[in-house]
N, C-alpha and C positions, 0 to 999 in steps of 0.2 A: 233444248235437247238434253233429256236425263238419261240416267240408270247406263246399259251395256253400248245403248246407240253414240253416245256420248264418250265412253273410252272407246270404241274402235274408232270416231271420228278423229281420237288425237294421236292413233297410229297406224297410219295407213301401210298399206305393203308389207312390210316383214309381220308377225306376232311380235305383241309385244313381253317382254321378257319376264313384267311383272305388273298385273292388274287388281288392282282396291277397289271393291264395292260395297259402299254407305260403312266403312271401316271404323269401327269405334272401339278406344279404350280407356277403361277407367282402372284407377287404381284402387283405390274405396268405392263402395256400392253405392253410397249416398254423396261423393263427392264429385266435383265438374269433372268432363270426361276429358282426359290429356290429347285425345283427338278425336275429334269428333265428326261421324259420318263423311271419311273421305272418298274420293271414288277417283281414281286417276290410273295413269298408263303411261308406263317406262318403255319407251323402245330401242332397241337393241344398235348397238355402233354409232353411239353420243354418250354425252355426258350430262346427264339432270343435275340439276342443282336445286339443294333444297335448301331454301332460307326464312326465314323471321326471326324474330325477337328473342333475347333470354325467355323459356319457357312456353314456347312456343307450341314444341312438341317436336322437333327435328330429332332428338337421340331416340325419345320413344319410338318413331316410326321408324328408325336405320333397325333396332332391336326385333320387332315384330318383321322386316323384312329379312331378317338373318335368322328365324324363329327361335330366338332366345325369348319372347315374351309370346304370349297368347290373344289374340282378340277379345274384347269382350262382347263384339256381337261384329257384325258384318264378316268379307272372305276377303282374303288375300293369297293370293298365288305368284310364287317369282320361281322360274322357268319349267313354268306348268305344275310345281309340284303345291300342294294345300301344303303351307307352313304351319299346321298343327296335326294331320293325318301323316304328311309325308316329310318330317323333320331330318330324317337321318340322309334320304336320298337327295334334300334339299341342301345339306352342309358339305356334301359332294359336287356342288354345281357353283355354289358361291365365295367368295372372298371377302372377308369382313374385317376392317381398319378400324378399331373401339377411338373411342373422341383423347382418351388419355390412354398416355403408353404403355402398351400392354404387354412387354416383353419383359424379358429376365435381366436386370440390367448389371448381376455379377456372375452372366454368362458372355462370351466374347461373341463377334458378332455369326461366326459359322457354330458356334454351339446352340445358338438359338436356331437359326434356321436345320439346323442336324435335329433340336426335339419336335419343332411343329412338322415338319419332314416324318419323323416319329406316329404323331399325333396321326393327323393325315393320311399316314399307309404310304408315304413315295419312300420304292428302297430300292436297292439295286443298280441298275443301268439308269434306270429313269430319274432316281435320285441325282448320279452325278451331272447326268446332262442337266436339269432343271437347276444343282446349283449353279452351275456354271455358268448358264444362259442369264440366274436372274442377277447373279456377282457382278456380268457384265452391263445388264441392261441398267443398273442402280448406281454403278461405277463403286462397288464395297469390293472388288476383289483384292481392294488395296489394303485392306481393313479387315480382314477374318479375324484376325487373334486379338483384335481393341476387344474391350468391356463394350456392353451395349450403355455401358451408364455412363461411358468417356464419347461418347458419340455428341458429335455437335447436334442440335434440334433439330436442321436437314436430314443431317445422315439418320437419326433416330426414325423420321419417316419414311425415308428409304427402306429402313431396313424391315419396319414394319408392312410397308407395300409388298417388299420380298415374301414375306413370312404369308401373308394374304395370297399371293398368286402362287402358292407351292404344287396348286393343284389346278392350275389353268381354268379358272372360272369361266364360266358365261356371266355374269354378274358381280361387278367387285362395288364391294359398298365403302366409301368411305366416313367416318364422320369427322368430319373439321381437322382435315389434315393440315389445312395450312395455318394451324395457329403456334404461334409461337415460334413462325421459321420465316430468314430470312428473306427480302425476294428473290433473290438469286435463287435460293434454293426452292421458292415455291415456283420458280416458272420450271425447273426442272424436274419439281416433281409435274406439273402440266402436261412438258413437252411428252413424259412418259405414259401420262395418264390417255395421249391423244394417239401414242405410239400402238396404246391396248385398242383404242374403239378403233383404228383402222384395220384391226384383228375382226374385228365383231363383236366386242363385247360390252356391254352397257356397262355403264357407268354412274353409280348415284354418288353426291358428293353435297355432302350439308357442310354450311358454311356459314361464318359471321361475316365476313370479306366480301361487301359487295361486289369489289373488281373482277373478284371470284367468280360469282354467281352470273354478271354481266358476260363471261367468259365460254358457259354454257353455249348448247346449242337448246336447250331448255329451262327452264326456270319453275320450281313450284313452291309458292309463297305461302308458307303458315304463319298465321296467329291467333295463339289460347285454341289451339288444340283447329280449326277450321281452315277450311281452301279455301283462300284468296283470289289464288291465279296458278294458272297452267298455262306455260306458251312458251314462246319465244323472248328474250331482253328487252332485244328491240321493240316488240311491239308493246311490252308495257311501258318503256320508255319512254314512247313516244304518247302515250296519255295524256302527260305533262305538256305537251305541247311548246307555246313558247313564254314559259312562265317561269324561267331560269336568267337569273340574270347576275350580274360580276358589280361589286361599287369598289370604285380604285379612286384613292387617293388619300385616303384617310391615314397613312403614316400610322405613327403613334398611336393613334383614338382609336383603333380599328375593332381593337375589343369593345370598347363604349359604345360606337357605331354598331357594332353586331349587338349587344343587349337592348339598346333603343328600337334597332330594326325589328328584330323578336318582339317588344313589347304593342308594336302594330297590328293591328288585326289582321290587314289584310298582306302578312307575311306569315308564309304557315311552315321556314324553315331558312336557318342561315347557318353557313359554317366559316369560321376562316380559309381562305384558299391563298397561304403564300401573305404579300402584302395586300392581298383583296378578302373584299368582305364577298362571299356568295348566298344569296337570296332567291326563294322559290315565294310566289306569290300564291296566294287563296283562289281557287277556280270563281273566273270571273272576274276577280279583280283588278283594280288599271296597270299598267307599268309603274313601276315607284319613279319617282325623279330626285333628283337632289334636295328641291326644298321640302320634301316629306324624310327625309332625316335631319337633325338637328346635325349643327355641328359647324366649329370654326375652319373647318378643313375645306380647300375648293374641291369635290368630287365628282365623279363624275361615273353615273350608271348606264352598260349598255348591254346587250344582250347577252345571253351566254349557254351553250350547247349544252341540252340537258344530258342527265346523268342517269344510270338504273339506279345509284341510290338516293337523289330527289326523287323519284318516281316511289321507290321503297317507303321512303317515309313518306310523301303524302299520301300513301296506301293505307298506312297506318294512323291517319290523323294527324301529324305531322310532329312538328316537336315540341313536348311539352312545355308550357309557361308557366315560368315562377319567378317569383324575384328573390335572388339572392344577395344575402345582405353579410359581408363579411367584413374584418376588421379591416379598417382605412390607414391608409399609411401614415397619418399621425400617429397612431396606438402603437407602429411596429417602431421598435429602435430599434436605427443602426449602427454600426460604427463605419468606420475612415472605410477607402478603399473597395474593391472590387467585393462583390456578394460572394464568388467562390473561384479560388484558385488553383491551379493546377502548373507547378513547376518541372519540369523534365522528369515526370513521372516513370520508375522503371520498376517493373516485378519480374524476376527470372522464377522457374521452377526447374531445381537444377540447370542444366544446359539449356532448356526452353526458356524463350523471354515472348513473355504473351501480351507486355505492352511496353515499348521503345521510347524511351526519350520524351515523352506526352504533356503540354503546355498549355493553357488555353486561359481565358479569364472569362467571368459571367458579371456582366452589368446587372443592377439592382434592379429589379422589376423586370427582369428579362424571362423570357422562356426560353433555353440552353438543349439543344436534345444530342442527346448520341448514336448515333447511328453507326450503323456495320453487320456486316454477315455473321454468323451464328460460329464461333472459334475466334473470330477474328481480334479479342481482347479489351471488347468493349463491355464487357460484365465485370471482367478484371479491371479495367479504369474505373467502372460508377463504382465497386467494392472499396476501392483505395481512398475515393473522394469521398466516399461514407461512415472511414474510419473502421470498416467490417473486415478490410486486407491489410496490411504494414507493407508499403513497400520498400524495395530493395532500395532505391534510392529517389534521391527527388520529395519536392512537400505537397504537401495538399492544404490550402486552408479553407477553413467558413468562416463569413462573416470577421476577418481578419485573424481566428485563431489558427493557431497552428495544428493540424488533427493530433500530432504522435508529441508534440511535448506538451501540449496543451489539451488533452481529448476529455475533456470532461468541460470544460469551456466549451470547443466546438463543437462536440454535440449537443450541446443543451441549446445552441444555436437553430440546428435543421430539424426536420421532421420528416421521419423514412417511413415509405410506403414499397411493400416488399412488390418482389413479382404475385408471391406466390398469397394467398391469403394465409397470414401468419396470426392473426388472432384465434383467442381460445376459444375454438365450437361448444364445448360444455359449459363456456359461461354465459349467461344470457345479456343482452346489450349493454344494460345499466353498467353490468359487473364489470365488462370488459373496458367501459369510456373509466368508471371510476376505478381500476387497476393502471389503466396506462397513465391516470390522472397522476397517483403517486408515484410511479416510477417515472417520470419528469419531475418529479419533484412538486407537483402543487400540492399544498393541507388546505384542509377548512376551506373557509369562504372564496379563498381564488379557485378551488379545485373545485365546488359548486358550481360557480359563474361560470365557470371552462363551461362544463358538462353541460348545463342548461344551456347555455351557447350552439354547442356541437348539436344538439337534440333539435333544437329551435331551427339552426344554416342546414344541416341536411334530413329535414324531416324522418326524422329516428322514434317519437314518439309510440305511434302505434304499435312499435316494435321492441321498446324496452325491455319488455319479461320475454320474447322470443330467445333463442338458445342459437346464438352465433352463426354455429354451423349450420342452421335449418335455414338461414335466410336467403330470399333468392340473390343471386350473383348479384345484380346491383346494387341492392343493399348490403351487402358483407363490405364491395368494393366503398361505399359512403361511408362504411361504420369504420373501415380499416382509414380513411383518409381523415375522418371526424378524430382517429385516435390518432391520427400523426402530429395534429394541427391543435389539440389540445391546450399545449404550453405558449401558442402562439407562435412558432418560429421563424424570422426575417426567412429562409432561405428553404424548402420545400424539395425533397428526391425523392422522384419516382419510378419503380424501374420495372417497364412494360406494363403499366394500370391497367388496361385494356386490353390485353390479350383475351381474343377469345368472346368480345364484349359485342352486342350488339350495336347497332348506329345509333339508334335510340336512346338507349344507355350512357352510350361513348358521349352522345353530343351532351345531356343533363351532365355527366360527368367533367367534359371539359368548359362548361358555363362556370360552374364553381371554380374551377382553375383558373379561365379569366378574371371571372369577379376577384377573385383572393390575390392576384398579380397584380390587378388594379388599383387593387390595396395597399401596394409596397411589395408585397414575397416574391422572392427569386425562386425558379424554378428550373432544375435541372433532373430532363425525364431521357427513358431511354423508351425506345420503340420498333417493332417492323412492320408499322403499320404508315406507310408512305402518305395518304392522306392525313393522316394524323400528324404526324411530321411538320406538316404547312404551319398547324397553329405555333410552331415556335418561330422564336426572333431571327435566332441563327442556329444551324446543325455544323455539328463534325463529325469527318464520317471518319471511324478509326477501321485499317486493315492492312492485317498481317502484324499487328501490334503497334502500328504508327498513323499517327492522324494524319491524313493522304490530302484531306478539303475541308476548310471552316468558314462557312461566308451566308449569306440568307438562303431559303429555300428557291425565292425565284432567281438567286445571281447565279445557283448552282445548274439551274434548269437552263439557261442561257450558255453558260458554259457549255452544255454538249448539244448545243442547237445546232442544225444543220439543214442544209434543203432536201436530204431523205426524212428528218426530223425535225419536222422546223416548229413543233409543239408539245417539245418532250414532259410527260409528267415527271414528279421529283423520284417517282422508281427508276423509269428510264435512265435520270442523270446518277440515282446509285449504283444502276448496273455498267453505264457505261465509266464511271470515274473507275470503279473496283478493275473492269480490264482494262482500261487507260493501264492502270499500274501493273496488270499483272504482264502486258506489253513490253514495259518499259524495264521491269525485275530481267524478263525473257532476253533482252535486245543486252544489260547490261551482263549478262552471265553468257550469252555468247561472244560479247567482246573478251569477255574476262576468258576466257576457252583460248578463242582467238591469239592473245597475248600472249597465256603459256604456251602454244605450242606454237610459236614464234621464238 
């Protein structure tokens, strides 16, 4: 089935809100086309989910359906109007949420919604009802006079959602709202997004988050610019069949077990899940068994319920194979004692204290994560344990130094990888590994070795005279970790690597992780990426400034087990510890009521 018979078959009954036919656009004349000949159909009161890879082409197609860019050949129309004849009457029907924050963030948060209000044409009566309505539905009415740049990453998209619906859309676009927030705050933003389609209104929302996209009542899968898939989760899901399987027992080795399994043929994808290895096998190929992995561990492999993002990635040809070869824990010295410490850590900001009392220790060769909601003073802990905050009270050490009387020791110890890409886009690769070379401190021949090293462990080559900023996401994220890891350092922080990152990406990304942990590096990352999560040893989850739970990912998952939940993932157990506590604040502050007026 092609052409128009083809998108009405994918939305029967209502019109649908927005239809693509053989859609194509390039940016250069002679260059690959950023999408190419799509043809699909949005329909009205759900939510589409558009996913693939970095580069995929999901920002280009949110743009062209918002008619900020042009076609360069085929048509596209979203709620009847041609997005390049009928642009102005189209920007009155939709609501567009840009991938990065696109507000004013040293206006407060009713001074923004007062200029897009402005922008828009809503004034009058209709203005205050609409703010009121959407203060409410976003829960900002507590919030008017913050900065939008004091806004936690939830509220930030809140606030932006707000600013999108000023003029009650028939089509709200999002792109990749849920990056860099929360879960708490991304089911929130969900529950709201579900609160619109039972209005009527469609809903596009591109995303790197497969739980995301699995979340959909649709799903439309790009890669390098082409359609994959249109449908349903579930039925792409189920492709996979029963070729998803769990190997538990491996302890310790579990990394080594996951690179051995990967270097299998007929293994075409494994990730850590917790203390399990998870394996997708090659269509066709047999169940793995115990004696097809090496290893002195008794394990044991059994089936396990597939996933949209197994299915994603064997879409995609699964996950790429390489061998990573990084420095072995002979090479790294250590000294005495825990890899990194954390003593009754406190930072007040005047009267605010954003992190309580905060203690924890990291075993050597461990992965350490931190976890917590977006406010909750877990940016504020990794800052202090980085040496980048002074705190008020309390030590921090790496690698046994002391950060504040010793910080030119303990840093020379780690290797910090920012959230944000902090390397210099004007300089080209070479420049940028040989500038961080010297400010570590290597000269001459050890600063060569570094660099050829770096170039060699994350294939940087081809890209040496390329200009930093020009390189796609994943490569900036390997060139930005290639320059952390330069001077070699026992102990490794990373804060949110992956945001934003595709599966594909994220997995090539945390293979080098493992490899380099395997090696001896301690690693202490922050994340809200829940599945991501699992790959560490042990998490703390810090909220409201005090670390509330420290123990493995699956003891955490156990903890809030129940026979309404008797299979919680590690979100689940983040969202129910956070109101476990905020229960127990509730219960202690009406005793505390209680007492005084007694």
């Amino acid at each position: 089935m092609t052409g128009d018979s083809a998108i009405e078959a994918k939305a029967p009954g209502a019109a649908p809100m927005a239809i693509a036919r053989d859609l194509v656009k390039r940016f250069t004349p002679d260059g690959p086309p950023a999408l190419d000949t799509l043809s699909f159909a949005i329909k009205p009161g759900q939510v589409t989910g558009v996913a693939g890879p970095d580069g995929a082409g999901k920002t280009t197609l949110m743009r062209l359906m918002a008619g900020l860019l042009t076609p360069t050949s085929g048509s596209l129309t979203v709620c009847g109007f041609d997005t390049i004849r009928d642009s102005i009457a189209l920007h009155q029907s939709i609501g567009y949420m840009p991938q990065r924050f696109g507000l004013y963030e040293d206006l407060t948060v009713l001074e923004n919604l007062t200029l897009y209000a402005d922008l828009r044409g809503v004034v009058g009566k209709e203005r205050d009802d609409t703010f009121k309505r959407l203060l409410a539905f976003t829960d900002l009415a507590r919030f008017t006079d913050r900065l939008a740049g004091a806004l936690s990453g939830g509220m930030k998209q809140k606030l932006g959602l707000a600013c999108a619906m000023l003029k009650a859309p028939r089509i709200l676009l999002l792109d990749e709202p849920g990056v860099g927030v929360d879960p708490i705050s991304r089911r929130e933003l969900w529950q709201m997004v579900h609160e619109l389609t039972g209005e009527g209104v469609a809903v596009v929302w591109t995303t790197a988050y497969l739980d995301e996209a699995e979340n959909c009542a649709e799903v439309i899968v790009l890669n390098e610019g082409k359609l994959l898939y249109q449908g349903e989760p579930k039925a792409m899901t189920a492709r996979i069949g029963d070729r998803a399987f769990l190997l538990e027992g491996a302890g310790a080795e579990r990394r080594v077990v996951l690179e051995r399994a990967l270097a299998r043929a007929d293994i075409i994808d494994g990730v850590l899940q917790g203390a399990a290895v998870r394996l997708v096998t090659k269509e066709g190929a047999l169940p793995p068994t115990p004696e097809d992995i090496e290893t002195a561990q008794p394990i044991t492999i059994r089936p396990a319920k597939p996933r949209f993002e197994d299915a994603f990635v064997v879409m995609l040809g699964g996950q790429p194979k390489r061998t990573r070869e990084m420095k072995s824990a002979e090479q790294i010295e250590h000294r005495e004692g825990p890899a990194v410490e954390a003593l009754n850590l406190t930072r007040r900001f005047g009267n605010f204290t954003a992190a309580d009392n905060i203690s924890f220790s990291i075993r050597r060769g461990e992965i350490f994560g931190l976890l917590g909601p977006n406010g909750a003073g877990k940016s504020t802990t990794f800052k202090m344990m980085c040496g980048l905050l002074r705190p008020t009270s309390g030590t921090a050490r790496v690698d046994g130094y002391d950060l504040y009387s010793a910080p030119a020791a303990a840093r020379s110890r780690l290797g910090y990888m920012a959230q944000k890409f902090s390397l210099y886009g004007d300089l080209t690769v070479r420049q940028n590994l040989d500038f961080f070379g010297g400010a570590y401190g290597l000269m001459g021949r050890a600063k060569s070795e570094a660099i050829e090293r770096a170039i060699a462990a994350f294939d940087l080559g081809p890209h040496l005279s390329s200009n930093a900023g020009q390189l796609p996401l994943g490569f900036k994220q390997r060139l930005a970790l290639a320059a952390a890891i330069l001077h070699n350092p026992p102990v490794l922080f990373l804060d949110e690597p992956t945001s934003g990152v595709d599966p594909i990406t994220r997995r090539e990304f945390w293979g080098t992780i493992n490899a380099m942990v395997s090696g001896g590096v301690t690693v202490m990352v922050t994340t809200h990426f829940m599945d991501e999560a699992e790959y560490c040893d042990r998490v703390a989850l810090i909220y409201r400034g005090r670390c509330i739970a420290l123990d493995t990912p699956d003891a955490l998952q156990a903890r809030v087990k129940t026979p309404e939940l008797p299979n919680p993932t590690l979100e689940d157990a983040f969202i129910a510890l956070v109101e476990e506590q905020d229960s127990q604040r509730q219960a202690e502050g009406a005793g505390a009521r209680l007492g005084t007026a007694a």
